[in-house]
C-alpha positions in Angstrom: 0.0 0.0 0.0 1.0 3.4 -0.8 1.3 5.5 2.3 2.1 8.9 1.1 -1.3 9.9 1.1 -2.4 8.6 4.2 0.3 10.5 5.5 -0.1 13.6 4.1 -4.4 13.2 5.0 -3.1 13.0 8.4 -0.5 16.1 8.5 -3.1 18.4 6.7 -6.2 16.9 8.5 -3.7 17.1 11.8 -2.8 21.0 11.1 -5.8 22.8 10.1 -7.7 21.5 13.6 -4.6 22.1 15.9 -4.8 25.5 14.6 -8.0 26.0 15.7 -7.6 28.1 19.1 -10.3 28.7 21.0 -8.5 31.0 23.6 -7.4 33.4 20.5 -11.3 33.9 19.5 -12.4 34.2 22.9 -10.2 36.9 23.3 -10.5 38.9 20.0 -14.5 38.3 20.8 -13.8 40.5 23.9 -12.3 42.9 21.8 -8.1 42.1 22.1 -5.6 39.7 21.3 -4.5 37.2 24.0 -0.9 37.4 22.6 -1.1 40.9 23.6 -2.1 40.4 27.6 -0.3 38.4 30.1 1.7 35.7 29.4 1.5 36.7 25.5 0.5 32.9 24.8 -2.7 32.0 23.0 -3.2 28.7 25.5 -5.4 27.6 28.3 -2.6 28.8 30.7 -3.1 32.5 29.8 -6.7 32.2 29.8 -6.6 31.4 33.4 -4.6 34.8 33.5 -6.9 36.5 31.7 -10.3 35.1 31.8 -9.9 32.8 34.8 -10.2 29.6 36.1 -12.9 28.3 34.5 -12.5 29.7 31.1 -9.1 28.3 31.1 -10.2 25.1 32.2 -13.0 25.4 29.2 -10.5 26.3 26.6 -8.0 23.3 28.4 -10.8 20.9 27.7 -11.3 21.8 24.3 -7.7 21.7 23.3 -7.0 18.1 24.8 -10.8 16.9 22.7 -9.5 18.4 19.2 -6.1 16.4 19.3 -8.4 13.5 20.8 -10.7 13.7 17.9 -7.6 14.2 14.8 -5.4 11.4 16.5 -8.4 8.8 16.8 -9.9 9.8 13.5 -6.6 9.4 11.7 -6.4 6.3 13.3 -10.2 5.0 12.4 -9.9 6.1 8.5 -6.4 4.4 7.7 -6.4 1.1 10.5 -3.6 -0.5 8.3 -1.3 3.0 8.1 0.4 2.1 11.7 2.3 5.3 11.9 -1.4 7.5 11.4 -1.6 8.4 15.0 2.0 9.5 15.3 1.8 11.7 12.5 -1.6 13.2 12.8 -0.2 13.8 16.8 2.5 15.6 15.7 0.6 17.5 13.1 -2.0 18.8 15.3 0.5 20.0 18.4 1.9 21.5 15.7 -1.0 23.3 14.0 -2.0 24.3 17.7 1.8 26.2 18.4 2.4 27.3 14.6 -1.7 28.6 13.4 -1.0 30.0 10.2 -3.5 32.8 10.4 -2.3 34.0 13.5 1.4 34.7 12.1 2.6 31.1 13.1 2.1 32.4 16.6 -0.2 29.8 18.6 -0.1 28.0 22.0 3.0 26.3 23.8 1.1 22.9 22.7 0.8 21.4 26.5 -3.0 20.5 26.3 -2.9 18.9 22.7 -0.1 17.0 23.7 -2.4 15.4 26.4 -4.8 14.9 24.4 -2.4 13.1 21.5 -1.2 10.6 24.8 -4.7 10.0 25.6 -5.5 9.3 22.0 -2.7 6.9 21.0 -2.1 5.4 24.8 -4.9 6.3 27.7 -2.7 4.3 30.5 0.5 6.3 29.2 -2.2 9.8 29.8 -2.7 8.8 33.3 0.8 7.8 34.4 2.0 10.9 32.8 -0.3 13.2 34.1 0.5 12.2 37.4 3.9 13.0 36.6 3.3 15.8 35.3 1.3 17.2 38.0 3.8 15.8 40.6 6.7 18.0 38.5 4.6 21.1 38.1 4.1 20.6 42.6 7.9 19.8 43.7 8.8 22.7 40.9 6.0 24.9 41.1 6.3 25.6 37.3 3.6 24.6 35.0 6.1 24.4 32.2 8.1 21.8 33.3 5.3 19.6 32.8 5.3 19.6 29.1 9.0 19.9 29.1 9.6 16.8 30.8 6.7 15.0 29.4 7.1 16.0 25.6 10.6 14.5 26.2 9.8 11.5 27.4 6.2 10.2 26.2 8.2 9.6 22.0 10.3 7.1 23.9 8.0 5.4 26.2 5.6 5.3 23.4 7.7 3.7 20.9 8.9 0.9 23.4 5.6 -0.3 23.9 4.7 -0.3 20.2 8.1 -2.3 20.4 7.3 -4.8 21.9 3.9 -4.9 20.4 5.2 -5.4 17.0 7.4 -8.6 17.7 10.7 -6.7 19.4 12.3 -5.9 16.2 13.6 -2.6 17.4 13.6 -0.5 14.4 10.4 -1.3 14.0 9.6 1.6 16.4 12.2 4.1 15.8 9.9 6.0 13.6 7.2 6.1 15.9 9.9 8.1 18.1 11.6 10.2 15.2 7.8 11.4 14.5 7.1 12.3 17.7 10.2 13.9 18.6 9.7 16.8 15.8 6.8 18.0 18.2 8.8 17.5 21.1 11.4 19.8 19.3 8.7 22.7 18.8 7.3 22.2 22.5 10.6 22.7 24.0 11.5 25.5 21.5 7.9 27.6 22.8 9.4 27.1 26.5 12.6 29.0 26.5 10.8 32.0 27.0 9.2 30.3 30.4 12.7 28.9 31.3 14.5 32.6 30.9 11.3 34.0 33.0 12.6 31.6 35.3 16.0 32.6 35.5 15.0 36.3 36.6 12.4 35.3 38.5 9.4 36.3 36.6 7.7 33.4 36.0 4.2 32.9 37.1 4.1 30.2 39.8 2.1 27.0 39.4 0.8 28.0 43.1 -1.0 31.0 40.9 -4.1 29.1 41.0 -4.4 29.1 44.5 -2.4 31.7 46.3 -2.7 34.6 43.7 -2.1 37.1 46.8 1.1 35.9 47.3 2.1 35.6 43.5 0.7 39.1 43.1 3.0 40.4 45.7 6.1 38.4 44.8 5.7 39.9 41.1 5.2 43.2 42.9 1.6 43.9 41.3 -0.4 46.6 43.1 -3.7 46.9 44.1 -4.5 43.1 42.9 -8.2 42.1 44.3 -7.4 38.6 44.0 -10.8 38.0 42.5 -11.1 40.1 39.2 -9.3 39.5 35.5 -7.3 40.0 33.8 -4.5 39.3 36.6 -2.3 42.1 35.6 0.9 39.9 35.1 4.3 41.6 33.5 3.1 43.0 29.8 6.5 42.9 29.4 6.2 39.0 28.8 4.2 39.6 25.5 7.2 41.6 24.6 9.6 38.6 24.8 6.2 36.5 23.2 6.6 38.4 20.1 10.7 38.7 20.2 
């Protein structure tokens, strides 16, 4: 069977619905650009910023379902293409981070790359998310999560599907190369987080709880605690577009 159009079906099919982002027409519906406020990322993270927690847990939702849906659906219309999921995981983390329409300026891909896990491996999602969540705790950075996870799901994955296809192990070496080329663009959106890190700038995982002391560490006046947008450092949307 010739592959090259399965594979292409699942890159195109893969990009077009990672681009979709929800948290950038929320916010131009208000009447801005989420790449202009807080964070300067068009993700769930900087709706929680902006629109709060339970927009940012709506928009969270919705990412994790679209890469659901591509990954599966690639999946379910080529069952003999074994590489389908891979490719249509990658292509929809990628569509999500790179959205042509926006300038190639998306999300940080940390919610579609959950919802790729869940897709191709649901007992991978779980063990990872407890990782991740036990990372983001210990480090109180959010970003570490899809560092570290990004990083390690392309190998994990591929020696399971290892093993499922009879040991042979270049048999899965793709399944890894594939996934690593999102893994590549995750880690590239994070250096930004990383150098907020550095000079201490970073917003604190412990945001979604103690805002009062985030607020004060930042050195952010007058913060309610209640309202949005949180008025974190509009400088960061600065180093966004940089």
């Amino acid at each position: 069977m010739n592959y090259v159009i399965p594979a292409c079906t699942c890159i195109l099919m893969g990009y077009l619905i990672g681009s979709i982002n929800l948290s950038y027409f929320l916010s131009k519906r208000k009447g801005y650009d989420i790449r202009e406020h807080g964070s300067g990322n068009a993700g769930a993270s900087n709706v929680i910023i902006t629109m709060g927690k339970k927009a940012g847990a709506f928009v969270a939702v919705v990412d994790i379902l679209k890469a659901v849906l591509v990954v599966r659906l690639a999946m379910f219309i080529y069952p003999e293409f074994r590489f389908a999921g891979v490719i249509a995981a990658t292509s929809v983390i990628t569509g999500h981070i790179f959205p042509f329409y926006m300038g190639f300026r998306g999300g940080k891909g940390l919610a579609t790359l959950g919802g790729s896990i869940l897709a191709l491996d649901y007992r991978l999602f779980l063990i990872l998310l407890l990782f991740a969540l036990f990372i983001a705790f210990v480090t109180d950075y959010i970003c570490f999560a899809p560092i570290s996870c990004s990083v390690l799901f392309p190998a994990i994955y591929a020696t399971t599907m290892h093993f499922k296809e009879g040991g042979l192990w270049y048999t899965a070496v793709p399944y890894a190369a594939i996934l690593y080329i999102s893994t590549v663009f995750i880690l590239y959106r994070h250096i930004g987080n990383l150098k907020r890190i550095k000079m201490g700038k970073e917003l604190r995982f412990s945001f979604l709880w103690n805002r009062k002391a985030e607020a004060e560490r930042l050195g952010i006046e007058n913060d309610d605690g209640k309202n949005y947008p949180f008025h974190y450092d509009e400088e960061q949307t600065q180093e966004h577009r940089s």
